[in-house]
Legacy VTK file of the C-alpha trace (Angstrom):
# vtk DataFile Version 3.0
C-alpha trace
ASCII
DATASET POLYDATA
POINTS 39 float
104.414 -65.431 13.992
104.430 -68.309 11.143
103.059 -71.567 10.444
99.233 -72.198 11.071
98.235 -68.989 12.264
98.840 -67.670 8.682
96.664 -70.389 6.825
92.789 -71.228 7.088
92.957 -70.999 10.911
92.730 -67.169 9.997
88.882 -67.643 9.293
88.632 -68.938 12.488
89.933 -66.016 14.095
88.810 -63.022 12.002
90.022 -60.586 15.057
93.912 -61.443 14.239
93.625 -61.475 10.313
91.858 -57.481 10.894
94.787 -57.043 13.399
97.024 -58.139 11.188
96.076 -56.276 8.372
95.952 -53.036 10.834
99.691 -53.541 11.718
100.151 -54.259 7.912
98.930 -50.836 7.137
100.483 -49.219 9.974
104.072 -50.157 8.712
102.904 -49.030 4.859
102.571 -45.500 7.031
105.465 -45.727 8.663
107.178 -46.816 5.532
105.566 -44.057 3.243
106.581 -41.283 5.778
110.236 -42.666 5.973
110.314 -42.607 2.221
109.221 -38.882 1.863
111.651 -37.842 4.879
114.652 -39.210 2.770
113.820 -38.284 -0.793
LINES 1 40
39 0 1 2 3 4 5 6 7 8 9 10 11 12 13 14 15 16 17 18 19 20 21 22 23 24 25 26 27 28 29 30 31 32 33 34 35 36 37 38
């Protein structure tokens, strides 16, 4: 999931840039929680 899709085509498709910035946060959860579990 590289090359054009990251650049300006993003304005063009505002649904993938929101779902990628919804799987962004999900793994900043998922990497929070796995954090606390081993501290």
């Amino acid at each position: 999931m590289a090359g054009p899709q990251m650049g300006g085509s993003a304005e063009d498709h505002p649904s993938r840039k929101r779902h990628a910035a919804e799987k962004q946060k999900k793994e900043t959860i998922i990497y929070t929680k796995c954090y606390e579990f081993e501290s």
